[in-house]
N, C-alpha and C positions, 0 to 999 in steps of 0.2 A: 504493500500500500504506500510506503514510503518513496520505493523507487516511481508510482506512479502519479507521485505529487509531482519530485523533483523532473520528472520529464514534462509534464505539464507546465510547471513553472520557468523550465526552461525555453522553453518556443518563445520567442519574440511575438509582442502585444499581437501587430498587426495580423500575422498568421494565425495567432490560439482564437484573435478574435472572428479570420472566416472560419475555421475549424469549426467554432462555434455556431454559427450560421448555417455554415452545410449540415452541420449537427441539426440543428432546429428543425432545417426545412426536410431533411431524413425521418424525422420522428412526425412529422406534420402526415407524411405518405403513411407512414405505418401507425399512425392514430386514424386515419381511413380505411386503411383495410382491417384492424384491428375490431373499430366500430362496425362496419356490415358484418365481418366474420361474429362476432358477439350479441349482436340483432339477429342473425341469420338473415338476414337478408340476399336478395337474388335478383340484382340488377337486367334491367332489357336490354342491355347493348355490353359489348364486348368493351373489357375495361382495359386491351393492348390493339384494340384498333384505332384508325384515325382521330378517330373522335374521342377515343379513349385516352387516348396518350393526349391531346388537344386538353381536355377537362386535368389530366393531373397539370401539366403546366401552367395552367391556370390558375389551380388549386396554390400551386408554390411560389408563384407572382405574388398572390393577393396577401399569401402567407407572409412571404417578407418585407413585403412593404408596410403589412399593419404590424408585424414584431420591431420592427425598425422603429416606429409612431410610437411605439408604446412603451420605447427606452430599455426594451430588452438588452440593447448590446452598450450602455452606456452606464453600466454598474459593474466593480471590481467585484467579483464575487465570492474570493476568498472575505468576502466586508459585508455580503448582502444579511438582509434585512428583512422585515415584514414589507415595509414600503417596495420591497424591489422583488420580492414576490408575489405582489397585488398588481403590479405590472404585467408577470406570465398571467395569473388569473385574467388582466383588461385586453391582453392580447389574445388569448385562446376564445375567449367572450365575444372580443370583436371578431377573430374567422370565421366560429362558428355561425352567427348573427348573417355576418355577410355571406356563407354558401348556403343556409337554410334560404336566404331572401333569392338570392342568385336561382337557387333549385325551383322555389317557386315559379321565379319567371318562366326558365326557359320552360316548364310543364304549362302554363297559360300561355307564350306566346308560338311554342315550336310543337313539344309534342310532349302527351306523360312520359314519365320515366317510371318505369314499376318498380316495386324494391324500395320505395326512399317514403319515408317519411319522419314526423314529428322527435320518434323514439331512439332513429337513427344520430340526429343532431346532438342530441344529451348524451348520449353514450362518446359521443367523438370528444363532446367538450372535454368530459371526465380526464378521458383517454390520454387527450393532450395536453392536461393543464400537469397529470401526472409524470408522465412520462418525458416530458421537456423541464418539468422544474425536478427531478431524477439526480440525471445528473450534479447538477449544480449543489443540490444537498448534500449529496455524496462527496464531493470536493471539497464542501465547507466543512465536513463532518471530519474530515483527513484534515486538514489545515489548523482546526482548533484543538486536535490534540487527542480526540474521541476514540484515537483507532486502537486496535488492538496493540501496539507496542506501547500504549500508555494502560490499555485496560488488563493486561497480563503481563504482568512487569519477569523478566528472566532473576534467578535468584542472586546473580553476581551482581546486579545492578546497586549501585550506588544509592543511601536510602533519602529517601525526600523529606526536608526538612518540615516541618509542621507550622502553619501562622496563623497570624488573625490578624484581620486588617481591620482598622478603623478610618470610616472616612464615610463619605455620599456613597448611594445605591450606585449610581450613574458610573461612577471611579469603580465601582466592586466590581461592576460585571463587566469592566475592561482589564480590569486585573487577572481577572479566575480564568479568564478565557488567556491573556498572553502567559499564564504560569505555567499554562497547560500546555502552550506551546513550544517552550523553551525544551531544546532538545540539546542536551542531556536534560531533564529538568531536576530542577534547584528546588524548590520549596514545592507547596501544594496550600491554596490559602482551607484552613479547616474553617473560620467562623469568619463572621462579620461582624462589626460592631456599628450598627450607625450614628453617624452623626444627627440625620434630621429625628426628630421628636418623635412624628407620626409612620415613621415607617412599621410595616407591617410585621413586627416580632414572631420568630416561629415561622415565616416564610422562607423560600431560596432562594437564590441566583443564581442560575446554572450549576445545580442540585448542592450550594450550599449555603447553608442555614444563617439566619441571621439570629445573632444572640444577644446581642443586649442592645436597647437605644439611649440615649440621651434621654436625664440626665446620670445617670444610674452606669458609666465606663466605667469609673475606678472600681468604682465596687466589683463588678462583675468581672474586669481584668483581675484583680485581688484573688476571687476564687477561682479562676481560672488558673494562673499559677500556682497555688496551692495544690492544686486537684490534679495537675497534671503533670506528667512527665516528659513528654513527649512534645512540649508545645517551647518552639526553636527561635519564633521570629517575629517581628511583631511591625507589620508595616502600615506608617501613616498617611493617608490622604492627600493629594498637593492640597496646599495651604489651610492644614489643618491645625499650626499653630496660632492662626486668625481665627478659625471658626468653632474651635475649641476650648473653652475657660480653663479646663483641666490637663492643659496639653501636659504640659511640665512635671504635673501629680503622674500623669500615666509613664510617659519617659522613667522617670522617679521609679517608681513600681516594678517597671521591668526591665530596666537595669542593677536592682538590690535582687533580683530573683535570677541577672545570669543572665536574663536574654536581648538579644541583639535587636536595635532599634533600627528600622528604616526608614525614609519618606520617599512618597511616590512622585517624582518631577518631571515626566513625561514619556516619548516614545522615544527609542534611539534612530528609528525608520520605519518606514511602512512595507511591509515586504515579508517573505518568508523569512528575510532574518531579523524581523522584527524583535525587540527584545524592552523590557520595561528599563526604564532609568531609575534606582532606588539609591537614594542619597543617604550616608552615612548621619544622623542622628547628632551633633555634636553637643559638646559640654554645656554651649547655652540654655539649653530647657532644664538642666537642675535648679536654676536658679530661684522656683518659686515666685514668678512672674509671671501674673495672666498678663497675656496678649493683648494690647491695644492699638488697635490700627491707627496709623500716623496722618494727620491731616494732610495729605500732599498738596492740595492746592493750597492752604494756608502757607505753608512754607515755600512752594513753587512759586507762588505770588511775590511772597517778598524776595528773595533771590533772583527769579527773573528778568535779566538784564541788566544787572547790579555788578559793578566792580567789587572782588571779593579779595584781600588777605588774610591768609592765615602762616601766620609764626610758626614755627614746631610744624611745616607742615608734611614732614617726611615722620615724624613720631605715628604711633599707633592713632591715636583719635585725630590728630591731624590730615594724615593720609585718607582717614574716612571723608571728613569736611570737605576735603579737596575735590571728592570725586562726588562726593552729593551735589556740593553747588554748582560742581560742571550737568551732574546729569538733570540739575533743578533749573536747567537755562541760565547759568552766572553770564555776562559778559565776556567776561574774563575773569582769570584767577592768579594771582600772585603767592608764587612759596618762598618764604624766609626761613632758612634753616640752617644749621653751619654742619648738617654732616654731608657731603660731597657723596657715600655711600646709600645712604638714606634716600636723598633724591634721586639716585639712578632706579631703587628699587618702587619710586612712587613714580617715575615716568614708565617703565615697564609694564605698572597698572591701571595704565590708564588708555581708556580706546582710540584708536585712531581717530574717530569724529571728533573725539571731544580735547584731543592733542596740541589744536591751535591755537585754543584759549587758555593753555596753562603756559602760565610763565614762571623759571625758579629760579631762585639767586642764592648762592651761598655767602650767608651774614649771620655773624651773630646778633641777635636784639639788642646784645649792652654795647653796642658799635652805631653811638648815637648818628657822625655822620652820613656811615653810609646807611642805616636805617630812614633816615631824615630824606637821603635823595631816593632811596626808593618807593618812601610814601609818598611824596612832593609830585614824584613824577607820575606814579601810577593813580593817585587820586581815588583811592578804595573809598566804595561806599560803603564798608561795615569789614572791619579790621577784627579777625579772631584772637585772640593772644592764647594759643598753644603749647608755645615755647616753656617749657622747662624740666627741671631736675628733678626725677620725683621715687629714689630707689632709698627705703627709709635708713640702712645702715649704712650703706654709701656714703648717705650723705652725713654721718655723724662725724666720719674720718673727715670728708671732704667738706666741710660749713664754707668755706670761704667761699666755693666754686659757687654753694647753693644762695646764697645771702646774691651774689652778683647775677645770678643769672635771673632767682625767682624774686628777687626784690627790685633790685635795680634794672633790671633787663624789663620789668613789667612796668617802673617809673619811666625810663626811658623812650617803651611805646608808648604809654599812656599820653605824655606830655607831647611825644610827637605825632598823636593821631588830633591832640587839642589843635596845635600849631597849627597842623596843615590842614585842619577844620575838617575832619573825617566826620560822617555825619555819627556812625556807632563806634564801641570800641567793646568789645565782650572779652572778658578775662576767664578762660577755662580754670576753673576752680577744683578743691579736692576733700575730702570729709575729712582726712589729717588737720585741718585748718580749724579745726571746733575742738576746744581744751587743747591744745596743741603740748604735747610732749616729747617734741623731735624738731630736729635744724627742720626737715620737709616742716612739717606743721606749723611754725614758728613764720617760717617764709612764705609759706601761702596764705598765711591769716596775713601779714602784712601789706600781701599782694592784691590781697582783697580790701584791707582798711584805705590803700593808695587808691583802689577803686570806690570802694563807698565815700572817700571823703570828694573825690572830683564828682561823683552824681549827687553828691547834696549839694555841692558847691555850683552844678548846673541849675540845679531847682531851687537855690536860695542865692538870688543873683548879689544881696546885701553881704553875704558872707566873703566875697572875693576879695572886695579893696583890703580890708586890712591884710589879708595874705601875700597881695602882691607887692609889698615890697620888696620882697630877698631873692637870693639866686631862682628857686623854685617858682616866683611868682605870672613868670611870665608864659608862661605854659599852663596855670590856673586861669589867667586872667583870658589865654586865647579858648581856652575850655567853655567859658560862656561868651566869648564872640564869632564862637562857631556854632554853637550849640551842639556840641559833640554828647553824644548818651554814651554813659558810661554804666555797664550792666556787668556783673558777675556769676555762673553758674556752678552751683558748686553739687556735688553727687562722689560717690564712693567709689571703687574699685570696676574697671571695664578691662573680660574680661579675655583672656586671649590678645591682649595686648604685650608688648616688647618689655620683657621681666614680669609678668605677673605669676600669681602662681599657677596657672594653667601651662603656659611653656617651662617652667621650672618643674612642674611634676611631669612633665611628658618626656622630656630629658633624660629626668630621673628611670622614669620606666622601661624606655629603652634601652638606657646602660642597665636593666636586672635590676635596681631600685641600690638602696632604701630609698624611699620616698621619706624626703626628710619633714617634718613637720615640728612650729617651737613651742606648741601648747595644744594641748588635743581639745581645750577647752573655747581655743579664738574662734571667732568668728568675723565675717567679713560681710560688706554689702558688695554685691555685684551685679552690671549691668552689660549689656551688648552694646560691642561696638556703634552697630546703627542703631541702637535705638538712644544710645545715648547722643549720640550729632542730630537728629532729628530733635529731641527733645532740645538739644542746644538753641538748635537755628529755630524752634518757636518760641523759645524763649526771647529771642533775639527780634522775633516778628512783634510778639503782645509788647516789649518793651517798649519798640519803636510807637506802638499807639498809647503808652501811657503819660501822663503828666501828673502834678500835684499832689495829693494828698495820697493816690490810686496808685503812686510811683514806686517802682522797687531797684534797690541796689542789686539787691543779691536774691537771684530765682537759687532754688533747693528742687531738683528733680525727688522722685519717688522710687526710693532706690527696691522696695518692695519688704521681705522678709530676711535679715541678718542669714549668711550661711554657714555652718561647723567647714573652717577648712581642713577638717578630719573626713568630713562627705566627701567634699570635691576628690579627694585624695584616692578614696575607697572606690567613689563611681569610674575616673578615670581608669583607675585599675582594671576593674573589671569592664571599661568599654575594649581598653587591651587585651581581652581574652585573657585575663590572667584573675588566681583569686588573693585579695590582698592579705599579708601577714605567711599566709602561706607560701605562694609562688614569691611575691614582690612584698620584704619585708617591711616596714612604717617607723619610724624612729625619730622620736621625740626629742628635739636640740636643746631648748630652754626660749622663752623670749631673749631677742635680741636688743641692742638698747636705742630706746626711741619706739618703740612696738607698745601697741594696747593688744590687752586681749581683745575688748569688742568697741568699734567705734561707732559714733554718733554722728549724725547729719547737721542738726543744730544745737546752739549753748544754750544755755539756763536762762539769757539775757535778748532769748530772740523770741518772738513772736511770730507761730507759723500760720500763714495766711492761705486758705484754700482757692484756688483761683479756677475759672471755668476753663479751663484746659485740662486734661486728663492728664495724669501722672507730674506735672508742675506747679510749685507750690510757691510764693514769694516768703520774703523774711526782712520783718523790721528787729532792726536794732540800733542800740544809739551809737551813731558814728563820732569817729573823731575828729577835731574840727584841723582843717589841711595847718595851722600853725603847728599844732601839737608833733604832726609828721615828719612835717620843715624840721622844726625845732631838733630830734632824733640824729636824722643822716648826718651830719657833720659827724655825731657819737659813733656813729655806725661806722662811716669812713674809716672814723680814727681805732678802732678795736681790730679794722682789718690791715689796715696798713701795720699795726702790732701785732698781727696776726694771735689777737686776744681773744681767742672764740666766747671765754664765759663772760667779757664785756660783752663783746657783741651781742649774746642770747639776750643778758640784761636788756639792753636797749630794746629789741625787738619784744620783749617779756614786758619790759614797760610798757610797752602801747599798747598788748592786748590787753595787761591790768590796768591802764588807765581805761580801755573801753568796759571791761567788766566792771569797774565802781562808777564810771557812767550809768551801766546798766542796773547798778542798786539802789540808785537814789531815781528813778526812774519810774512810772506810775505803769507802763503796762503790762499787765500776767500773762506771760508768754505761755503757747497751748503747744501741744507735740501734732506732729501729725496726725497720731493714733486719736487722741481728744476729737477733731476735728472731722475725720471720716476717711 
């Protein structure tokens, strides 16, 4: 049966398709003789005389012309359908139609014909609607895998892995049929699980069952790996981590039980070697994050034809910015970056469409001049600041590096996004920056105060003069003659990024482990690369339309449920095929210095504000006013040119303790997230 697919599917279209044809119009003839032999009937005239032979060629004319009409030969039929065998039914309907009406005639205008009547015509239809749609089921029935090399399997054969798919009916029963296909074949889907609500529970789809609907997955995946042994794989839906609340819980689920996650992302071709695309599962759906689909046009709006830089733009969330705002319509894009490797690796990922409108320069940000000419000349409509240092024990050897790059390096742009009257300036922010117990935390709270004191200094135009008299003032004072917005986003660990713990445990794994781990008790916030640059850039959109009282420095993303980076460790493992402790050992270091166990989003002195954007939240707190800051850097300067780190901390320890005694003599009760909803 196999060798008589591949000879079939070997003939060139054009030829299988008269093959087909002659086919047709063969079975047309023997649906006629078929019909009077099964009537018994006994024609008046000799049906290989003139006239006899004159009536079949007729017969085959009228035949082809009305299967042609009725789209017989314009359907792939390893693909056919109900639709495309209501077509053989409208063709065999119209023959017969037109030779009952023909018959009549010629018996009213020429002569009777004995032998034919009413009972003859039905019998033909039958005949022919069977025997011409025959074949073609038989083809289809070979093709989807029905045949006997899939229904009697040989004992050496390779045994087939066991699944259950979750997703739409529509996706299942494209699935059951291409698994079936796959030859060797790989899995066999055993259950369904739907996603829509009302589907029919206890029904099949090409004889298999569907088992559970929404909203009742977890549950029933639960007992499902309990109960069973034998159940290998577990494939999801295309875009089932949108249409799914519980996507991440099921992931969760069965990957703590061993089994292998996939999602379904299209066809690799149409054809006998058609075969499904099933995309590897990755670390992102541990995270304990329901899904919420991204405003696109809110964000496509505001980016659309917008000059964009972004800092750091070869870093991990950088590199994403870059290529959202090209593929969100930017104008053009500008990278500022000083690693020369970096940016080779973010012009490689970028599509040739969108190639022409990136531009990259290698600078550092605390490189006022040439920072100065490349903002002057490109004239960015909303400048990302990216750029920095953020590996937490690294930076405890290294304070100097991190004070210039995430302090200075962010005063630096700041003042020169003021000057050269950038309409936005957004400073990528980090949960380190709340209680700050690290050179990273210390330097990004400051990075942040730089920024919250130029957005109050935008929105309280009276607060400027006194500041502008010193070296600093002239870069405050072009801050409100541009009217530059100065916004800050701050959010926790993203996650698959350049050192975080995801490429540091998969390192690990593949040299045989330990997976090092310095407290089995921490935990972390973690987000997706894209989902955290989308939330950026609407951040970056609601800011642009806020003023006054409505105004915020600093947006705080929703970073979701804190995660044991003992889970992450565990699940990685065994997405590795391997089982942790056992195969790939776990070993406990101690915290490092500068490390929390679990970090916080906001301080005790912020007040978090629920805003009608999803997953986005604003935060008042009392800023410091820009003399206070002025006042500092000189202190700062001088502890680094002494290379005094624990001056230095001072200074930077000072400001955020002068903001927190701000924040205690202050009237309003700051709410958590959690309070709020």
């Amino acid at each position: 049966m196999t060798a008589y697919v591949e000879a079939v599917s070997g003939i060139r279209p054009k030829m299988r398709r008269a093959i087909i044809m002659v086919q047709d119009l063969v079975m047309v003839l023997v649906s006629v003789a078929l019909s009077l032999t099964l009537s018994q009937s006994r024609l008046s005239f000799d049906a290989f005389s003139t006239g006899g032979l004159a009536c079949w060629a007729v017969i085959v004319l009228v035949a082809h012309l009305l299967f042609r009409a009725s789209g017989l030969y314009n359907t792939v039929w390893r693909f056919a359908s109900t639709p495309d065998f209501f077509n053989i039914l409208k063709g065999c309907g119209s023959l017969t139609v037109v030779l009952y009406l023909a018959s009549l005639g010629f018996r009213f205008f020429f002569q009777p014909v004995a032998g034919l009547n009413e009972r003859q015509f039905i019998v033909f239809f039958l005949v022919s609607f069977t025997i011409i749609s025959a074949p073609r089921l038989y083809y289809r029935f070979l093709r989807d895998g029905a045949s006997w090399r899939i229904l009697r399997r040989a004992p050496g054969d390779v045994p087939v892995k066991q699944a259950l798919f979750i997703g739409r009916l529509s996706e299942a029963d494209v699935i059951v049929r291409f698994t079936r296909t796959a030859a060797p074949a790989e899995y066999a889907i055993a259950g369904i699980m739907a996603t829509e609500s009302d589907a029919p529970l206890g029904t099949r789809i090409q004889g298999v069952p569907v088992v559970a609907l929404r909203p009742r997955l977890v549950e029933v995946l639960e007992d499902y790996v309990k109960g069973t042994e034998n159940f290998d794989l577990l494939i999801f839906g295309n875009g089932a981590e949108r249409d799914i609340e519980d996507y991440a819980e099921l992931v969760r689920v069965a990957r703590h039980s061993g089994i292998a996650v996939v999602q379904f992302s299209g066809l690799s071709e149409l054809g006998q070697g058609g075969r499904l695309v099933l995309d590897t599962v990755e670390m992102e759906t541990i995270m304990r994050r329901s899904a919420v689909a991204t405003d696109t046009t809110r964000i496509g709006a505001f980016v659309a034809g917008k000059r964009v830089m972004v800092t750091g733009g070869a870093g991990s969330i950088g590199r994403v910015l870059v290529k959202r705002a090209l593929e969100l319509g930017a104008e053009s894009v500008l990278v500022a970056d000083n690693s020369e490797f970096g940016i080779f690796q973010l012009d490689q990922l970028i599509d040739d469409e969108h190639r022409d409108r990136l531009t990259s320069r290698i600078v550092d940000v605390t490189d006022r001049p040439h920072m100065m000419r490349l903002v002057s000349e490109f004239k960015p409509a909303i400048l990302f600041h990216a750029a920095a240092l953020k590996h937490v024990p690294l930076l405890e050897e290294n304070w100097e590096a991190a004070i210039e790059t995430n302090v200075f390096g962010t005063l630096a742009c700041a003042e020169i996004a003021a000057e050269c009257g950038v309409p936005q300036f957004l400073l990528i922010s980090s949960d380190k920056a709340v209680a700050p117990t690290s050179v990273l935390g210390v330097t990004k709270r400051a990075a942040e105060q730089i920024v919250s004191s130029l957005h109050e200094a935008h929105a309280a135009p009276s607060s400027l003069h006194a500041a502008a008299a010193n070296g600093h003032g002239a870069g405050l004072s072009s801050a409100h003659r541009s009217g530059t917005k100065f916004v800050a986003v701050r959010f926790g660990n993203v996650f698959g990024s350049n050192g975080s713990v995801a490429t540091i445990f998969q390192a690990q794994i593949e040299a045989g482990g330990p997976v090092t781990i310095t407290d089995r008790r921490m935990t972390r916030y973690f987000m997706t690369v894209a989902e955290a640059v989308d939330l950026v850039i609407m951040s970056a959109a609601d800011a642009e339309q806020r003023q006054g009282e409505d105004d915020y420095a600093i947006y705080m993303l929703d970073m979701g449920k804190p995660v044991p980076i003992l889970e992450v460790a565990e699940t990685m493992i065994r997405m590795a095929g391997k089982s942790p402790y056992t195969d790939i050992p776990i070993r406990f270091t101690g915290i490092r210095p500068g490390e929390k166990l679990h970090e916080t989003l906001h301080g005790e002195n912020e007040e978090v504000v629920k805003l009608d954007i999803a997953k986005i939240f604003g935060l008042r707190s009392d800023v410091l006013q820009w003399s206070r800051i002025e006042a500092a850097l000189p202190a700062l300067v001088a502890a680094m040119h002494d290379r005094d780190k624990a001056a230095a901390l001072a200074v930077l320890g000072g400001l955020y303790q002068a903001e927190a005694d701000l924040g205690a003599h202050g009237q309003a009760v700051p709410k958590t997230a959690a309070q709020i909803g």
